[in-house]
PDB file of N, CA, C and O in Angstrom:
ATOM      1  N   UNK A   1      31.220 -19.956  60.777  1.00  0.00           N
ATOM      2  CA  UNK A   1      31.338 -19.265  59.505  1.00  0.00           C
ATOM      3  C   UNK A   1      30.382 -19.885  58.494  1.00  0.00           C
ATOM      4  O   UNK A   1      29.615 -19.137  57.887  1.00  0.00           O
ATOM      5  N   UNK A   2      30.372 -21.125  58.281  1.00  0.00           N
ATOM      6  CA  UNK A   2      29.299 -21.716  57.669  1.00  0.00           C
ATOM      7  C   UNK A   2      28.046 -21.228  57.766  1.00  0.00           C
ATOM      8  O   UNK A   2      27.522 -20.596  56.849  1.00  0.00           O
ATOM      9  N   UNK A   3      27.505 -21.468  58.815  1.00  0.00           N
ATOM     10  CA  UNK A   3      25.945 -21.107  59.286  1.00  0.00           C
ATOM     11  C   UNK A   3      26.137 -19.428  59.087  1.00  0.00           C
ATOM     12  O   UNK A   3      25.167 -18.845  59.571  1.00  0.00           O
ATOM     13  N   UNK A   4      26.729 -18.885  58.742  1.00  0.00           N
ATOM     14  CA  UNK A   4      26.906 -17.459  58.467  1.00  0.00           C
ATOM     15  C   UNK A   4      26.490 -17.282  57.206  1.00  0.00           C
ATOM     16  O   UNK A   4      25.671 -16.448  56.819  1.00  0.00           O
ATOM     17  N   UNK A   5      27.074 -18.090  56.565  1.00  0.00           N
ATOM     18  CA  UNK A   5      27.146 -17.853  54.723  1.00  0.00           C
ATOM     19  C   UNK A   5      26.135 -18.270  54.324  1.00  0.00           C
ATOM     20  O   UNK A   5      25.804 -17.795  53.238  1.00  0.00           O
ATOM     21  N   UNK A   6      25.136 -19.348  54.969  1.00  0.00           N
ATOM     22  CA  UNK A   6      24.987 -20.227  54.155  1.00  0.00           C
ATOM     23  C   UNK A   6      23.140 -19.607  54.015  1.00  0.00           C
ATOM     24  O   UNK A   6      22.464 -19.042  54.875  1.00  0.00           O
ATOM     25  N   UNK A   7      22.719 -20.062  52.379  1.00  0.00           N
ATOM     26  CA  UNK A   7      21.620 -19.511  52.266  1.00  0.00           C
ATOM     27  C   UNK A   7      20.246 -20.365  53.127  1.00  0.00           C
ATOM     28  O   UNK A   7      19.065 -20.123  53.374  1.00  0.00           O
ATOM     29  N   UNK A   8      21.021 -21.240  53.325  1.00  0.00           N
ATOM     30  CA  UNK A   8      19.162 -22.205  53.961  1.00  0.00           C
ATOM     31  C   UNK A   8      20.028 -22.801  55.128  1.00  0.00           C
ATOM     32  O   UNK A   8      20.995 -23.505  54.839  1.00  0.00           O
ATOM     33  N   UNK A   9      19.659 -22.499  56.650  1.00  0.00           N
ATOM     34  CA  UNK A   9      20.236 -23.502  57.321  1.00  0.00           C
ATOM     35  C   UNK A   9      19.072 -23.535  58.152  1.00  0.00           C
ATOM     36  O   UNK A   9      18.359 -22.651  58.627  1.00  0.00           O
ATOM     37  N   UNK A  10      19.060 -25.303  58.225  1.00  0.00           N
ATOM     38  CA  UNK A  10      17.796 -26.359  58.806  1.00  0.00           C
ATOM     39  C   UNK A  10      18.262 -25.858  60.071  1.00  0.00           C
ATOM     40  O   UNK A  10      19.398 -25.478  60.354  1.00  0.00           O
ATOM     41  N   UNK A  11      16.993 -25.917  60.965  1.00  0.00           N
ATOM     42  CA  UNK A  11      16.902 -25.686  62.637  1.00  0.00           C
ATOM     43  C   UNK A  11      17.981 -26.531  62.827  1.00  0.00           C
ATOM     44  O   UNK A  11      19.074 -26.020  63.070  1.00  0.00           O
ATOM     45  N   UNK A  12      17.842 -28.008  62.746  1.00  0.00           N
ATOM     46  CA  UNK A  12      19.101 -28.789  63.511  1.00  0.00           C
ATOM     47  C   UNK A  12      20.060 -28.467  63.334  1.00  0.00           C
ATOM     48  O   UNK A  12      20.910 -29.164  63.887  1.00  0.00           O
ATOM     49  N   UNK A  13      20.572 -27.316  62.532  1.00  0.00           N
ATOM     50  CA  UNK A  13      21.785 -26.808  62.388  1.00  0.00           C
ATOM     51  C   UNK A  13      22.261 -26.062  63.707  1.00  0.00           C
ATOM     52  O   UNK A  13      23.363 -26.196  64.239  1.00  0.00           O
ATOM     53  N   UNK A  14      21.493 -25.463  64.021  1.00  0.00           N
ATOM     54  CA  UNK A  14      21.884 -24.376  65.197  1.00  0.00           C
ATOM     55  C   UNK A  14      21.608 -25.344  66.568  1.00  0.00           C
ATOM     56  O   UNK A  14      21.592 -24.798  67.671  1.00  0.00           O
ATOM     57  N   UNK A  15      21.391 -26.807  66.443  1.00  0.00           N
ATOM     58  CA  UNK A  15      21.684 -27.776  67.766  1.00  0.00           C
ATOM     59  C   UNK A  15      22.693 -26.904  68.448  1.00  0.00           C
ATOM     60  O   UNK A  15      22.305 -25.927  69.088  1.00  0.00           O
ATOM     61  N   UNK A  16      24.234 -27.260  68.327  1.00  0.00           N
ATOM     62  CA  UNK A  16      25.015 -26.665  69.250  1.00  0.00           C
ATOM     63  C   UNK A  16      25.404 -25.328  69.376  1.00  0.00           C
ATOM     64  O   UNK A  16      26.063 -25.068  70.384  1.00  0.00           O
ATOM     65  N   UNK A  17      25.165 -24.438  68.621  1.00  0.00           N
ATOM     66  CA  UNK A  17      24.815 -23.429  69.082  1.00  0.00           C
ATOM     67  C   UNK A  17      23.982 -22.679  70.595  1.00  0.00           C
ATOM     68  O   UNK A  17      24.211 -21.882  71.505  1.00  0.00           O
ATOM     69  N   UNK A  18      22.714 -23.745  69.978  1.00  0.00           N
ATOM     70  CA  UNK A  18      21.751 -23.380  70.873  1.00  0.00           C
ATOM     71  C   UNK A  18      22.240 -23.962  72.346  1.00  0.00           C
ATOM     72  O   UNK A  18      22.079 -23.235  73.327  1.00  0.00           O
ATOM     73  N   UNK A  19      22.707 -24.989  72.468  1.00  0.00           N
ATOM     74  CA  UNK A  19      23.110 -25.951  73.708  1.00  0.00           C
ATOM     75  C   UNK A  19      24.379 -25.388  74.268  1.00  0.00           C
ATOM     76  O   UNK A  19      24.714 -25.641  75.425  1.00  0.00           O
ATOM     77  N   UNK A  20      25.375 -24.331  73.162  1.00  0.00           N
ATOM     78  CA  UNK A  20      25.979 -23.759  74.177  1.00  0.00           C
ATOM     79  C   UNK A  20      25.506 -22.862  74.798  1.00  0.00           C
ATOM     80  O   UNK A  20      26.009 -22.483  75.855  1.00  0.00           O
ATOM     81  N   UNK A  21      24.682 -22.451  74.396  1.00  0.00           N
ATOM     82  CA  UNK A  21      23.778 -20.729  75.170  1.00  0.00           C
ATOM     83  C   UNK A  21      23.378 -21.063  76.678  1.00  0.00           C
ATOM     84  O   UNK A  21      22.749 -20.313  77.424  1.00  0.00           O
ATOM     85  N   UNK A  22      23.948 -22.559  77.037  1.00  0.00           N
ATOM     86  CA  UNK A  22      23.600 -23.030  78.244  1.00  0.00           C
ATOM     87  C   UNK A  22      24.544 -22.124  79.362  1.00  0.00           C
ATOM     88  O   UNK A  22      24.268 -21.430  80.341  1.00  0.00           O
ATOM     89  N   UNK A  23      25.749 -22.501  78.701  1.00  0.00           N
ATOM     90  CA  UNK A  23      26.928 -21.926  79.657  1.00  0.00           C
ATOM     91  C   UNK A  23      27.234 -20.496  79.429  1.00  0.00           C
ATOM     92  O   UNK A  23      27.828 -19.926  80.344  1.00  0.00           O
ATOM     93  N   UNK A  24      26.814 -19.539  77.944  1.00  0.00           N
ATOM     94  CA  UNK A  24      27.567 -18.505  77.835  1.00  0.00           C
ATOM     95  C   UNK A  24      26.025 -17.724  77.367  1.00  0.00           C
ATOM     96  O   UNK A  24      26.333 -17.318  76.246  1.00  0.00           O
ATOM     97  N   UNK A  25      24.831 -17.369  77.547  1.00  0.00           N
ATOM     98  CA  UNK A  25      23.481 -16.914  77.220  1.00  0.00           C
ATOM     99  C   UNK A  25      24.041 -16.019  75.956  1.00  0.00           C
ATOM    100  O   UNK A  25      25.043 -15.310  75.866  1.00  0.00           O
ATOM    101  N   UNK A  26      23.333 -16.231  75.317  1.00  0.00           N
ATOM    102  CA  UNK A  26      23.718 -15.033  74.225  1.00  0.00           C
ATOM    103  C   UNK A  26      21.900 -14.983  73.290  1.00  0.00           C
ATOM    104  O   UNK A  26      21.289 -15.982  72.911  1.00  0.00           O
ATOM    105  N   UNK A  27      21.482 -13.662  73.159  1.00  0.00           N
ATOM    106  CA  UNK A  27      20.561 -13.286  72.592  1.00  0.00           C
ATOM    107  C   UNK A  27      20.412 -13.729  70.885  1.00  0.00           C
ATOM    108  O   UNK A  27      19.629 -14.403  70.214  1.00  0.00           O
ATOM    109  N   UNK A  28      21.385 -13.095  70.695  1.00  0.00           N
ATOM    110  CA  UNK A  28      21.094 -13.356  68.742  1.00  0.00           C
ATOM    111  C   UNK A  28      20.992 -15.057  68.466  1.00  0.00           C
ATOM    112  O   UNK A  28      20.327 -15.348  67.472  1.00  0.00           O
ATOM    113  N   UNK A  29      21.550 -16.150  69.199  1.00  0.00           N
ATOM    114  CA  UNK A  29      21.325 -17.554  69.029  1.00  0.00           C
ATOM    115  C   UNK A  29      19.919 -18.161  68.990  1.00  0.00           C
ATOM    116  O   UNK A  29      19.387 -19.114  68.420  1.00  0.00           O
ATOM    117  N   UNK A  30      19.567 -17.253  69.795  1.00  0.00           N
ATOM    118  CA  UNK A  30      17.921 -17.346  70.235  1.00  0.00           C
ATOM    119  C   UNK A  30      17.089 -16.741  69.326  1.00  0.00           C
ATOM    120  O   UNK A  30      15.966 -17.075  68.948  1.00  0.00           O
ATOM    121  N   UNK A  31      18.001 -15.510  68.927  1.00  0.00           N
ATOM    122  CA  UNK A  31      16.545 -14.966  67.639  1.00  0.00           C
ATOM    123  C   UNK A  31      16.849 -15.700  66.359  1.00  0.00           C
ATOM    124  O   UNK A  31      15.935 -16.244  65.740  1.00  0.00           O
ATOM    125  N   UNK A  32      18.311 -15.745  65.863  1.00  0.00           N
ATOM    126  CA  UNK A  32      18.117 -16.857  65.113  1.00  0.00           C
ATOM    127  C   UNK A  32      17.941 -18.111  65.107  1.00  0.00           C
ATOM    128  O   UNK A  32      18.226 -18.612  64.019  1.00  0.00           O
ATOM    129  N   UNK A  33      17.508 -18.980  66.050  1.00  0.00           N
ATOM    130  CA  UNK A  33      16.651 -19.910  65.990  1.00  0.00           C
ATOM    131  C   UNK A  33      15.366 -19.720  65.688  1.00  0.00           C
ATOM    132  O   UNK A  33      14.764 -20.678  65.201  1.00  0.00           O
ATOM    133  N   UNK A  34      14.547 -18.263  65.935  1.00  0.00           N
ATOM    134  CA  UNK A  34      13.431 -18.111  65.586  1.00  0.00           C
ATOM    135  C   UNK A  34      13.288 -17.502  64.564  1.00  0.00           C
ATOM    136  O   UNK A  34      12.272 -16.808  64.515  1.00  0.00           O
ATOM    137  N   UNK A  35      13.952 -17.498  63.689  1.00  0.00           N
ATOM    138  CA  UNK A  35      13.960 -16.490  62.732  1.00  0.00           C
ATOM    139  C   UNK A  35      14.473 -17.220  61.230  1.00  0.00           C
ATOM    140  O   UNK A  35      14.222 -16.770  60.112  1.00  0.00           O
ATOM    141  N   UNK A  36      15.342 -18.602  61.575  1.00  0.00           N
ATOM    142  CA  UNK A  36      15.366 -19.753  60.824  1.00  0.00           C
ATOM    143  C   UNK A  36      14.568 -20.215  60.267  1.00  0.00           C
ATOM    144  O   UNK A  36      14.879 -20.864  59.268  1.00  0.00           O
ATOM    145  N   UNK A  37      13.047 -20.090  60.685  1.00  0.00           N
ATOM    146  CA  UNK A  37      12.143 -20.874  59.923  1.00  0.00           C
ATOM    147  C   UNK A  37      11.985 -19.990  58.488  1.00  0.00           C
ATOM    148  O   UNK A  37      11.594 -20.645  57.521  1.00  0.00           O
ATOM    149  N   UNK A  38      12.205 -18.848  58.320  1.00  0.00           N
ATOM    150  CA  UNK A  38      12.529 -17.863  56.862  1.00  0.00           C
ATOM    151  C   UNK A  38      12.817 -18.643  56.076  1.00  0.00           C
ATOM    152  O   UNK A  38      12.199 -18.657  55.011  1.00  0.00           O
ATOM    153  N   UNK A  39      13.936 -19.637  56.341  1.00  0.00           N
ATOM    154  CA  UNK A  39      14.764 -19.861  54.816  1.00  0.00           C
ATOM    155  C   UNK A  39      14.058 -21.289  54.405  1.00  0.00           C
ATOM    156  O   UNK A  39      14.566 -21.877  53.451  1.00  0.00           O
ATOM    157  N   UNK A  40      13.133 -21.780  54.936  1.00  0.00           N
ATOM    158  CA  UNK A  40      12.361 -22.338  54.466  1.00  0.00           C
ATOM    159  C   UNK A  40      11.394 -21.846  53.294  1.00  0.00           C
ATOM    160  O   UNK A  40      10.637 -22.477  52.557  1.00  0.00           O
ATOM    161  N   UNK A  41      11.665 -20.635  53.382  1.00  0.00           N
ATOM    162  CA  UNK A  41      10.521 -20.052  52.205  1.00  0.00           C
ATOM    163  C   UNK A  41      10.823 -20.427  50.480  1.00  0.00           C
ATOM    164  O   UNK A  41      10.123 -20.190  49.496  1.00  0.00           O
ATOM    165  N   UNK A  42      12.164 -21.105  50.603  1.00  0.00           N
ATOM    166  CA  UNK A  42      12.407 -21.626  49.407  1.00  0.00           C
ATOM    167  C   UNK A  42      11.895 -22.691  49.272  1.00  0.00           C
ATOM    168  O   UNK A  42      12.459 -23.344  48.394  1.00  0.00           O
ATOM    169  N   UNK A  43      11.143 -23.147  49.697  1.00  0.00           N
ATOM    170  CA  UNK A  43      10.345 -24.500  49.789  1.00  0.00           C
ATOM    171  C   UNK A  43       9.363 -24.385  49.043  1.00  0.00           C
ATOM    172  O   UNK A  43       9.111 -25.052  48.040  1.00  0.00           O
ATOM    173  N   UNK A  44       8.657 -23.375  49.588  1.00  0.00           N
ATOM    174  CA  UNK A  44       6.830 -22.764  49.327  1.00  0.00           C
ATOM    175  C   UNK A  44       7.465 -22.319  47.224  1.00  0.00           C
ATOM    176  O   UNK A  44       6.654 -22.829  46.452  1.00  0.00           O
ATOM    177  N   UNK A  45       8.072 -21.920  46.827  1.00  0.00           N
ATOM    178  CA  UNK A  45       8.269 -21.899  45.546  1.00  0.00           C
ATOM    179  C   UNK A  45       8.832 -23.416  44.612  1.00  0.00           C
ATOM    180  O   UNK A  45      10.045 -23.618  44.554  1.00  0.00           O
ATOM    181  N   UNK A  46       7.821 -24.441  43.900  1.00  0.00           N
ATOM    182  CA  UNK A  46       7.880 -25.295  42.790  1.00  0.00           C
ATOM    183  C   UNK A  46       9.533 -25.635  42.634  1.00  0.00           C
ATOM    184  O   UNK A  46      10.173 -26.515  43.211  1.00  0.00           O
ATOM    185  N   UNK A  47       9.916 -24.811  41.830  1.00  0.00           N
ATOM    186  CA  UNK A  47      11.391 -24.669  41.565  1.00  0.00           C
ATOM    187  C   UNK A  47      12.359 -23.950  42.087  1.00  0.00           C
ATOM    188  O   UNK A  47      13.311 -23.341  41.598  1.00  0.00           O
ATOM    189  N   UNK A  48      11.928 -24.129  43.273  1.00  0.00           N
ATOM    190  CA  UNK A  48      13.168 -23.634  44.500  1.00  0.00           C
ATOM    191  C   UNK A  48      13.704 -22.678  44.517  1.00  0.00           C
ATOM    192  O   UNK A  48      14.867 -22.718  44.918  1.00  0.00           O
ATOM    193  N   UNK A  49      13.173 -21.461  44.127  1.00  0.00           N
ATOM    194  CA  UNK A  49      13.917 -20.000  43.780  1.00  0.00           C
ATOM    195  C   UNK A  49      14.297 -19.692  45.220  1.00  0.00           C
ATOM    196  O   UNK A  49      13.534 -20.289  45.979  1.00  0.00           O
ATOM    197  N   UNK A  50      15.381 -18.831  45.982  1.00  0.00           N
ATOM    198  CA  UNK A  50      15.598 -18.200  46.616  1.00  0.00           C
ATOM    199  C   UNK A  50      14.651 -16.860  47.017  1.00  0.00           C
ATOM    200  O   UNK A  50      14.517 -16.078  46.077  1.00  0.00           O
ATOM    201  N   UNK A  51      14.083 -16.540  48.071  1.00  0.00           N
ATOM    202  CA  UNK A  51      13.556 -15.188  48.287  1.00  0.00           C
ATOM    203  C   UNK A  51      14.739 -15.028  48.702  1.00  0.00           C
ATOM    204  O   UNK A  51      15.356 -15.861  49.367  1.00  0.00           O
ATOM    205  N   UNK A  52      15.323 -13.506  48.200  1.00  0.00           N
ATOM    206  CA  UNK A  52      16.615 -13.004  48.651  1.00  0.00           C
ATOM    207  C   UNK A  52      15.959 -11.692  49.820  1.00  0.00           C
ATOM    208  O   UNK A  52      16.506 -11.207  50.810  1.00  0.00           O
ATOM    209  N   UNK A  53      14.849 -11.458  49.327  1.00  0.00           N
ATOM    210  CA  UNK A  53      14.410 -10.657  50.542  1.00  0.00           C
ATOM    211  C   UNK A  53      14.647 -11.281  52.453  1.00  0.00           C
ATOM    212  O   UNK A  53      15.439 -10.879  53.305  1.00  0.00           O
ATOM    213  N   UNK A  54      13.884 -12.061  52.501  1.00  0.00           N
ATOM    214  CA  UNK A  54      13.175 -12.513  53.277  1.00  0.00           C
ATOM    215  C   UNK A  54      14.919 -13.423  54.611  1.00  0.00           C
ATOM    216  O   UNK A  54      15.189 -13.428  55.812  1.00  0.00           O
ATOM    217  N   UNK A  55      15.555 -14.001  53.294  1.00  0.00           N
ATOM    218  CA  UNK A  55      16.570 -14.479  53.986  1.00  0.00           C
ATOM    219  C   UNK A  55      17.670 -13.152  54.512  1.00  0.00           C
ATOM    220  O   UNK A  55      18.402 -13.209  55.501  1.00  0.00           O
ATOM    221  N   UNK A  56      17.547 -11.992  53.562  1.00  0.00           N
ATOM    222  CA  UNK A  56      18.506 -11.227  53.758  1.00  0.00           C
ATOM    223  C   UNK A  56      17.602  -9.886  55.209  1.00  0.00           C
ATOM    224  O   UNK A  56      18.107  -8.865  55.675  1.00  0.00           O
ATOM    225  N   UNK A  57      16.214 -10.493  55.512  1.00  0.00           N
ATOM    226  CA  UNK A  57      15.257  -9.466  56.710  1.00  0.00           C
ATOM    227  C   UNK A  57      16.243 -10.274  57.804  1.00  0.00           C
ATOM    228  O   UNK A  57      16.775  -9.781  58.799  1.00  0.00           O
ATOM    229  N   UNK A  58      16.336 -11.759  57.296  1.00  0.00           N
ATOM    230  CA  UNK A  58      17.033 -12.958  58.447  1.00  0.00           C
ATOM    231  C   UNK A  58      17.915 -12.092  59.562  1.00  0.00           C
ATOM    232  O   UNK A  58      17.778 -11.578  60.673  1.00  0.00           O
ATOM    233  N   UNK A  59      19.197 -12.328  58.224  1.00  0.00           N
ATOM    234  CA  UNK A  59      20.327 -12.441  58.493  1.00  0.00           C
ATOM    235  C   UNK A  59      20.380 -10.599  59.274  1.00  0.00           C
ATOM    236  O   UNK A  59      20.950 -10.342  60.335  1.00  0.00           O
ATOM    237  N   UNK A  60      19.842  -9.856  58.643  1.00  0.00           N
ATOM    238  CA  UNK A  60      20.157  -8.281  59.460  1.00  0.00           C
ATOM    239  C   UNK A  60      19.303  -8.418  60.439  1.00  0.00           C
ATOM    240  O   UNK A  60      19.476  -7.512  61.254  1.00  0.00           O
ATOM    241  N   UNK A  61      18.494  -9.103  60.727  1.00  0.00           N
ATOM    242  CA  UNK A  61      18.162  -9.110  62.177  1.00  0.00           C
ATOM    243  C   UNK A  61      18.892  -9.751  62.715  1.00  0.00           C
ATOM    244  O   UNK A  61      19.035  -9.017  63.693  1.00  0.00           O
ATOM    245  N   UNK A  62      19.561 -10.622  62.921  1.00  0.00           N
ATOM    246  CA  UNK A  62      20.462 -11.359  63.390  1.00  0.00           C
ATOM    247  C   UNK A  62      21.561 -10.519  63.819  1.00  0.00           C
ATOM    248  O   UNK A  62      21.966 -10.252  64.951  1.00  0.00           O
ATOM    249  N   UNK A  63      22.005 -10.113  62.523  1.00  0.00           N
ATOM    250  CA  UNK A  63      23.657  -9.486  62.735  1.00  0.00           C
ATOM    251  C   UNK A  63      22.963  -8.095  63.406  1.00  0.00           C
ATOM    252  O   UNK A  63      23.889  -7.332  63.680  1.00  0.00           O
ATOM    253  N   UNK A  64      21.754  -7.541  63.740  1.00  0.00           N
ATOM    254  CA  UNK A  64      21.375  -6.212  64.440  1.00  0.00           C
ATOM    255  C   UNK A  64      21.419  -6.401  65.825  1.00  0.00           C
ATOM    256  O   UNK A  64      21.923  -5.555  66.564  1.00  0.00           O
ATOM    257  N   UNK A  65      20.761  -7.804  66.376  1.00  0.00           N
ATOM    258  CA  UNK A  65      20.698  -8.106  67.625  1.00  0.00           C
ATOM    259  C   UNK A  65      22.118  -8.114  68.465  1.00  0.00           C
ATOM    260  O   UNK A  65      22.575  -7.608  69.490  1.00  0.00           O
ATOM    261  N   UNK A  66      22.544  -9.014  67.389  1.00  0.00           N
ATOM    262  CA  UNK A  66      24.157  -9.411  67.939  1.00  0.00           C
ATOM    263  C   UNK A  66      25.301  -8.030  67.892  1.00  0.00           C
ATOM    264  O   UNK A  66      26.334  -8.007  68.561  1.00  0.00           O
ATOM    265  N   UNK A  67      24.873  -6.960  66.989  1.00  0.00           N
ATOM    266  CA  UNK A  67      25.791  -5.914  67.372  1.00  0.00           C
ATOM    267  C   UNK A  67      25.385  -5.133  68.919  1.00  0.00           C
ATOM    268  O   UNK A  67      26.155  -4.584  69.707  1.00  0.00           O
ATOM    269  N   UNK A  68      23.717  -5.335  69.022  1.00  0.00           N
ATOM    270  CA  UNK A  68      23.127  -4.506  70.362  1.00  0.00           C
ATOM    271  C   UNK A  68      23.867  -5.315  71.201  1.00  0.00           C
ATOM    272  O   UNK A  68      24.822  -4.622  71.548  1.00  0.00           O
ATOM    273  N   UNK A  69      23.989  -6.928  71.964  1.00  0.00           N
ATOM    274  CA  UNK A  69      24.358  -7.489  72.551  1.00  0.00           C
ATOM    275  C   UNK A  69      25.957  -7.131  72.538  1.00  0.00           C
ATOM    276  O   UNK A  69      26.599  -7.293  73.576  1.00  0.00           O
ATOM    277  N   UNK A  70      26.334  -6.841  71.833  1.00  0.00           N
ATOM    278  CA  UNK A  70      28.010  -6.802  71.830  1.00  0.00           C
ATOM    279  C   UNK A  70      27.884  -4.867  72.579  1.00  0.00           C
ATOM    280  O   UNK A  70      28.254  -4.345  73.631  1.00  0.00           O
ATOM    281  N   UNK A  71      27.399  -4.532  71.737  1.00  0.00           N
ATOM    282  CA  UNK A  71      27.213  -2.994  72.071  1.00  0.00           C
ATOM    283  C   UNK A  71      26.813  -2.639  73.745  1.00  0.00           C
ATOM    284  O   UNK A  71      27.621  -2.034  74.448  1.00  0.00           O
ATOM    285  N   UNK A  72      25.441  -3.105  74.287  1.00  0.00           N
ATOM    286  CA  UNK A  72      25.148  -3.412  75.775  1.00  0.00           C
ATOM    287  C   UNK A  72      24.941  -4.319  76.446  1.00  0.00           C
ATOM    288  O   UNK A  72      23.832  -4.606  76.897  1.00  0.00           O
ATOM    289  N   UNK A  73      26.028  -4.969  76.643  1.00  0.00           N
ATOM    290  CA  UNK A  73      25.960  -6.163  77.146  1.00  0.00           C
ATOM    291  C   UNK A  73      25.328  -5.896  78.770  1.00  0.00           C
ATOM    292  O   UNK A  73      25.051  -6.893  79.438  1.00  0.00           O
ATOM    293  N   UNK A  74      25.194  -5.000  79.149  1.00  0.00           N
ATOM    294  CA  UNK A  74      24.200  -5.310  80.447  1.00  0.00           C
ATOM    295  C   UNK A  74      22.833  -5.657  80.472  1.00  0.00           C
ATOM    296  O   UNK A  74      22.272  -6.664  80.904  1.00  0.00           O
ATOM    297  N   UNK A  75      22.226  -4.225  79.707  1.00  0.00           N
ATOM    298  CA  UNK A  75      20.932  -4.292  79.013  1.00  0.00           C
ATOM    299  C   UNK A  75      20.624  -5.682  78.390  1.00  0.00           C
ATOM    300  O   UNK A  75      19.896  -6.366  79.109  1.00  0.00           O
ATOM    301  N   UNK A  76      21.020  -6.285  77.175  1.00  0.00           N
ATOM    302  CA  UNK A  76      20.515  -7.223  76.375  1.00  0.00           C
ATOM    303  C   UNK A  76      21.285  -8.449  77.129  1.00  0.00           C
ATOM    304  O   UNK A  76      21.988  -9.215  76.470  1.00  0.00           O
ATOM    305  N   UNK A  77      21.118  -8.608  78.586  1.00  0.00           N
ATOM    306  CA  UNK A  77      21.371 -10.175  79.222  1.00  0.00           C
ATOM    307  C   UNK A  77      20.033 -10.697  79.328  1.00  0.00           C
ATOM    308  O   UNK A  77      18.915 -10.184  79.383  1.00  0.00           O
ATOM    309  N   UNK A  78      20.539 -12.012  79.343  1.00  0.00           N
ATOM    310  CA  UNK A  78      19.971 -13.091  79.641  1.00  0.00           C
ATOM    311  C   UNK A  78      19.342 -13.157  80.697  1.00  0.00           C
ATOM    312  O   UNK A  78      18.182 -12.851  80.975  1.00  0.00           O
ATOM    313  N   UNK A  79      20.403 -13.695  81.456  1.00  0.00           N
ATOM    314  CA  UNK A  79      20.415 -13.376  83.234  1.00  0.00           C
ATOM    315  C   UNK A  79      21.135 -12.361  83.503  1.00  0.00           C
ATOM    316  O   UNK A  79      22.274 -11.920  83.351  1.00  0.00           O
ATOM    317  N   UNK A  80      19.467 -11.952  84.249  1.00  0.00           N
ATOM    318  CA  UNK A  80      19.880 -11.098  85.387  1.00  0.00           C
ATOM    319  C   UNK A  80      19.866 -10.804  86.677  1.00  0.00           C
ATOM    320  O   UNK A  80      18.846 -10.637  87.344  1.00  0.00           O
ATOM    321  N   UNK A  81      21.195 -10.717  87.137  1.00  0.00           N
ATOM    322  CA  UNK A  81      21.713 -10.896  88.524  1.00  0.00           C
ATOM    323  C   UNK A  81      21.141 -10.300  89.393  1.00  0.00           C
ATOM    324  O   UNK A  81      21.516 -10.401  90.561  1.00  0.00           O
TER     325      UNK A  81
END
C-alpha cells in the first residue's frame, strides 16, 4: 500500500517485490521497476516541484498492465509452459 501511494519511490524500494517475482512472475513488478526511474524527475527541478504528469503516466501504466495481467493471465505470462 505504501509503494502505491507514495509520490517518489527509490528503485531499492521495489527490492522485494522484485525478488518475489522469483516464485510468483508477475508483469506489472517488472514494468514498474522500469518505469520508477520517472519519479526521479523531481530531482531535475531546483526546488523540488512534483511533475504530477509524468508520475501520474507512472502509476496508469502500472495499474494498466496489472489490470491486463489480472484480466489474461495466460497471454501476459511470464513463463511459458
Amino acid at each position: 500500500t505504501y509503494l502505491i501511494l507514495a509520490t517518489t519511490v527509490h528503485p531499492w524500494y521495489l527490492i522485494t517485490p522484485i525478488a518475489l517475482t522469483i516464485f510468483k512472475p508477475r508483469i506489472w513488478v517488472i514494468v514498474w521497476s522500469f518505469m520508477i526511474v520517472l519519479s526521479y524527475s523531481t530531482y531535475a527541478n531546483p526546488s523540488f516541484h512534483q511533475n504530477y504528469w509524468l508520475i501520474t503516466f507512472e502509476y496508469v501504466t502500472v495499474i494498466v498492465v496489472w489490470i491486463l495481467e489480472k484480466k489474461y493471465p495466460n497471454q501476459m505470462s511470464l513463463t511459458r509452459a
